[in-house]
C-alpha positions as CSV (number, residue, x, y, z in Angstrom):
1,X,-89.8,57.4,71.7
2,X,-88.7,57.4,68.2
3,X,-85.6,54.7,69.1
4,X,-88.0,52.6,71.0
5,X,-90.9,52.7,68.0
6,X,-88.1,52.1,65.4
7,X,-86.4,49.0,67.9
8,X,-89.8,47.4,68.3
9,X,-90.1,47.4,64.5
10,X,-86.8,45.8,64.0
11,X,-87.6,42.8,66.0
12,X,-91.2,42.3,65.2
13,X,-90.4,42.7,61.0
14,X,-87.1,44.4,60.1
15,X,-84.5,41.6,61.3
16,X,-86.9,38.3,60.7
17,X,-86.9,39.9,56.8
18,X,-83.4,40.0,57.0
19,X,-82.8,36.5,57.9
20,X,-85.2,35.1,55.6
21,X,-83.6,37.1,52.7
22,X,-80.7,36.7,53.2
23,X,-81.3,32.8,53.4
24,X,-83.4,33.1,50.0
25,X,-80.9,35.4,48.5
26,X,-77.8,32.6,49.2
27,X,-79.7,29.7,48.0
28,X,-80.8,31.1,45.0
29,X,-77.0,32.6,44.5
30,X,-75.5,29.0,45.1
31,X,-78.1,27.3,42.9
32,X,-78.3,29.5,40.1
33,X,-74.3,30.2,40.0
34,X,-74.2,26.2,39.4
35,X,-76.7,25.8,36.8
36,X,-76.1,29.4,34.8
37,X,-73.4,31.0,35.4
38,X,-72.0,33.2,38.1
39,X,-72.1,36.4,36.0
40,X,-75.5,36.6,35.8
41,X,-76.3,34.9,39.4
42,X,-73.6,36.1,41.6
43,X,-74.7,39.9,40.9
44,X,-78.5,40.6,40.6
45,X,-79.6,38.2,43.2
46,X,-77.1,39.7,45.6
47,X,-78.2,43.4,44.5
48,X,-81.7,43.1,45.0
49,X,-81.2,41.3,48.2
50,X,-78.9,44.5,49.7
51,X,-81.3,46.7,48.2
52,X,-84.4,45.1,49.8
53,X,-82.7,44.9,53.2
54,X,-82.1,48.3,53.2
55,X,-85.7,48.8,52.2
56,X,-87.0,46.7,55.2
57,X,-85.2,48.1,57.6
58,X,-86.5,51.8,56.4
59,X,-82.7,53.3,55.4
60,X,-82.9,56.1,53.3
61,X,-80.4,56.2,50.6
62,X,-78.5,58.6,48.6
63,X,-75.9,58.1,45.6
64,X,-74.3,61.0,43.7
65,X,-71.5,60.3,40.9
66,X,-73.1,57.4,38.9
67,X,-72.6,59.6,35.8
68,X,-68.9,59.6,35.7
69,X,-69.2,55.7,35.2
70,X,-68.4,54.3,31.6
71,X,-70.8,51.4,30.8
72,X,-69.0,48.0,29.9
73,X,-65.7,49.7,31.7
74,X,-63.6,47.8,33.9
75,X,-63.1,49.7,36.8
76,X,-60.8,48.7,40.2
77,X,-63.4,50.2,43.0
78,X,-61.7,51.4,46.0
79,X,-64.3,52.7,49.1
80,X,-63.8,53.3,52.6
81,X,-64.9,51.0,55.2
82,X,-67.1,52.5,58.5
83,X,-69.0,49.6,58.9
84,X,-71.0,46.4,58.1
85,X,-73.6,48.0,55.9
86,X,-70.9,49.0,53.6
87,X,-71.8,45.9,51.8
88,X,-75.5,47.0,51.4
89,X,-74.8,49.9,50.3
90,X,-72.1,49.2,47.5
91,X,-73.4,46.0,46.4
92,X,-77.2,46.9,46.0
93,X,-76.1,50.6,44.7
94,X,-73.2,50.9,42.9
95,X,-75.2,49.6,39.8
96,X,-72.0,47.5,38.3
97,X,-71.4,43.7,38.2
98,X,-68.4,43.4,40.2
99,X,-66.6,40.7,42.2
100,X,-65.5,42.1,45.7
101,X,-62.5,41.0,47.5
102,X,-63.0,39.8,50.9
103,X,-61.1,37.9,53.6
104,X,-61.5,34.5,53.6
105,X,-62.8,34.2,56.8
106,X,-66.1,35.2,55.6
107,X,-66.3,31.7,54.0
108,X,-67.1,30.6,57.2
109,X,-70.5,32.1,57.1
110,X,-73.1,29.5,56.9
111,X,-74.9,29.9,53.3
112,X,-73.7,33.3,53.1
113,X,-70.0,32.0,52.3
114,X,-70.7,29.7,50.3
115,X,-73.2,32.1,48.2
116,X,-70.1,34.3,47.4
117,X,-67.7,31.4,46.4
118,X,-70.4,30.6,43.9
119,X,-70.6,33.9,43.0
120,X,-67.1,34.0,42.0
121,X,-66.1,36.8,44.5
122,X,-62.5,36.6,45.8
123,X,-61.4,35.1,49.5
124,X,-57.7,36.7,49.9
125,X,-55.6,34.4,51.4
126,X,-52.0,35.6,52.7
127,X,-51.3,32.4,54.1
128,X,-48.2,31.8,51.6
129,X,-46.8,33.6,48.4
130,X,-48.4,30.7,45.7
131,X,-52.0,31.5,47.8
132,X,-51.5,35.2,47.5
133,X,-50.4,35.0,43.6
134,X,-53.3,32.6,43.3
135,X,-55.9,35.5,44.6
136,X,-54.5,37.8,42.4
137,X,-55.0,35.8,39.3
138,X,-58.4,34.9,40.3
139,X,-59.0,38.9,40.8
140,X,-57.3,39.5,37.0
141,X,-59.3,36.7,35.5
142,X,-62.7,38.4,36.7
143,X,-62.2,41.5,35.1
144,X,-63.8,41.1,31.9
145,X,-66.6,41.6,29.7
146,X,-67.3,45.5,32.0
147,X,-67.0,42.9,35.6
148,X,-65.3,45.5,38.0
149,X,-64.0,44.8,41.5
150,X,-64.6,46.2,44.5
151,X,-61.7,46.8,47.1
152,X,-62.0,48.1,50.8
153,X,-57.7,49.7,50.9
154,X,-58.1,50.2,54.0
155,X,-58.6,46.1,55.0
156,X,-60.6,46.4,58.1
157,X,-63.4,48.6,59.1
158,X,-62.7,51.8,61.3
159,X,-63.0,52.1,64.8
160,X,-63.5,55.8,65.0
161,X,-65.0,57.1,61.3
162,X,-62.4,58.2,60.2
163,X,-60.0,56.7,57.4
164,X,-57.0,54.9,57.9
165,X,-54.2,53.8,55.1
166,X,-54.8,52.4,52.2
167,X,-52.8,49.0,51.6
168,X,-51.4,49.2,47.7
169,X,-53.5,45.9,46.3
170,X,-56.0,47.3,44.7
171,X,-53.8,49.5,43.8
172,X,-51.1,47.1,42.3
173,X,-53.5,45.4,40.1
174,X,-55.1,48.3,38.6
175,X,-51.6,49.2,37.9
176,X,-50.7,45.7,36.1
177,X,-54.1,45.6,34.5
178,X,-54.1,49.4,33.1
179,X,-57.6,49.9,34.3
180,X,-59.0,53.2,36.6
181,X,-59.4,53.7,39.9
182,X,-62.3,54.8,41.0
183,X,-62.6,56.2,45.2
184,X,-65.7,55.8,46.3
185,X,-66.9,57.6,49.6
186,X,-69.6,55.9,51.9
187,X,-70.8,57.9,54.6
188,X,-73.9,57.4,57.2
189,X,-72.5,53.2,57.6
190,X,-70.3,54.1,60.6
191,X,-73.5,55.6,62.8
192,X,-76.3,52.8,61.4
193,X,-73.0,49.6,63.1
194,X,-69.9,50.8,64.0
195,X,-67.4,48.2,64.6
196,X,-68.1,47.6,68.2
197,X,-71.8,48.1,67.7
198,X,-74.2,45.2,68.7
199,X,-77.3,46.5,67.6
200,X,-78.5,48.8,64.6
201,X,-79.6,52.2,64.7
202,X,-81.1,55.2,62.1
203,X,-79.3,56.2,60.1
204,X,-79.5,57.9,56.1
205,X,-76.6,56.0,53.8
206,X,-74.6,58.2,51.1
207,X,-72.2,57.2,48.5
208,X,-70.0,59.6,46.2
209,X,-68.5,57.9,43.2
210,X,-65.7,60.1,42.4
211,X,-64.2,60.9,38.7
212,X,-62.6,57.6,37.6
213,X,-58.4,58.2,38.4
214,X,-56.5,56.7,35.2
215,X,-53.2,55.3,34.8
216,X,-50.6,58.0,34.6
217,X,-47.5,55.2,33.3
218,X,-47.0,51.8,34.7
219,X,-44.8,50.7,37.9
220,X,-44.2,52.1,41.1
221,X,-44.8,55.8,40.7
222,X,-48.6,55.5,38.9
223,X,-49.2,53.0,42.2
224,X,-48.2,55.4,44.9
225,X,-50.4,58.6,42.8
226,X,-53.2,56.6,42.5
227,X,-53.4,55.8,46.1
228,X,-53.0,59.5,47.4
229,X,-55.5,60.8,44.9
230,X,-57.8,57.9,45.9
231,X,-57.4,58.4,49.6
232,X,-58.2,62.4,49.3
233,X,-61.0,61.7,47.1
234,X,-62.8,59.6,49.3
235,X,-61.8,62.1,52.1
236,X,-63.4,64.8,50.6
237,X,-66.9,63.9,50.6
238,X,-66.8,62.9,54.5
239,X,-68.5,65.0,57.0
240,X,-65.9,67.0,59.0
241,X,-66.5,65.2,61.9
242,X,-64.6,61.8,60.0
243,X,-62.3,63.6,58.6
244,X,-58.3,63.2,59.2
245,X,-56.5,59.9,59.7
246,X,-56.2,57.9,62.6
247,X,-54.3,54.9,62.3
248,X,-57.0,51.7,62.9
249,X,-54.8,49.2,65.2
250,X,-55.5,46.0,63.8
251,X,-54.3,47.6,59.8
């Protein structure tokens, strides 16, 4: 009965609120970003949007680890991915102006895509060496003045929960840049929209910020150390049921 109540309420008022903010949220992104800058425009808008969706569609949420969080720090986020409401939940509660990394086939979105292009966040294009470098440089050159940047490792979103590898980006530019990991662990996202989900269901939302993991030298050993104390970190705040690896097939 509860399910049926909470469907009913989703398609009378939780999803037409949705679609409205999230139109009103990419406008007002695009247009602002142009006439004032992204760093004000391409964050707050985008937070209170996440945070209001979540509202409307009655998520609880819960955050521990803000505190271990310098203020005006650079820091190279790195969460896991269980699902689409990742992006809620990160953007409307990390409480840090960041740039996120995405694929670029998320430019493709109608208003949405072109909302984060104005926002200055980062479309990663593999498509040739001078496009990769090119990403990269844009990543580097938005990590100033306390902007962080958020990173899924993993590249994809799970299939089953649990976590898979982490690629060594985010990784390698923290390294270059000298700045401090920080694993992030989301938990709840995988049960609201798996992957191969069509529809939303109830569900709390949790995210752990972990202790910030700093550079311990420069090169190829600090890169592989901070990705195994990143991965076990995130790990550790999981529910035992999503814990382990399992290989995602598309990684």
């Amino acid at each position: 009965m509860i399910h049926l109540l909470y469907n009913i309420y989703l398609v009378c008022i939780g999803l037409p609120l949705f679609l409205l903010s999230t139109l009103l949220c990419a406008l007002t992104t695009t247009i602002g970003s142009a006439i004032g800058g992204a760093h004000f425009w391409g964050y707050w808008p985008g937070r209170i949007w996440c945070r209001f969706v979540l509202f409307s569609l009655l998520i609880p949420v819960h955050v521990e680890g803000r505190e271990h969080l310098e203020k005006r720090t650079s820091y190279v986020f790195v969460p896991n991915h269980q699902g689409a409401f990742d992006i809620f939940l990160v953007y409307g509660y990390l409480n840090r102006n960041f740039k996120w990394m995405m694929k670029k086939s998320l430019r493709k979105i109608p208003f949405v895509g072109k909302a984060c292009e104005s926002a200055g966040h980062i479309f990663v294009d593999k498509s040739s060496p001078a496009k990769i470098k090119h990403t990269i440089d844009q990543a580097k050159a938005s990590l100033v003045d306390g902007v962080s940047l958020v990173v899924f490792p993993e590249g994809s979103r799970t299939f089953t929960g649990h976590m898979g590898h982490f690629k060594r980006g985010a990784f390698q530019m923290a390294d270059d840049l000298q700045l401090s990991v920080v694993p992030v662990t989301i938990d709840g996202s995988f049960d609201i929209m798996p992957r191969t989900a069509k529809w939303i269901k109830w569900h709390p939302l949790r995210m752990t910020i972990h202790d910030p993991i700093p550079p311990q030298g420069k090169g190829a050993e600090n890169i592989q150390t901070s990705m195994k104390l990143a991965w076990e970190a995130v790990q550790s705040a999981l529910p035992e049921r999503h814990k382990g690896f399992i290989q995602n097939p598309d990684q």
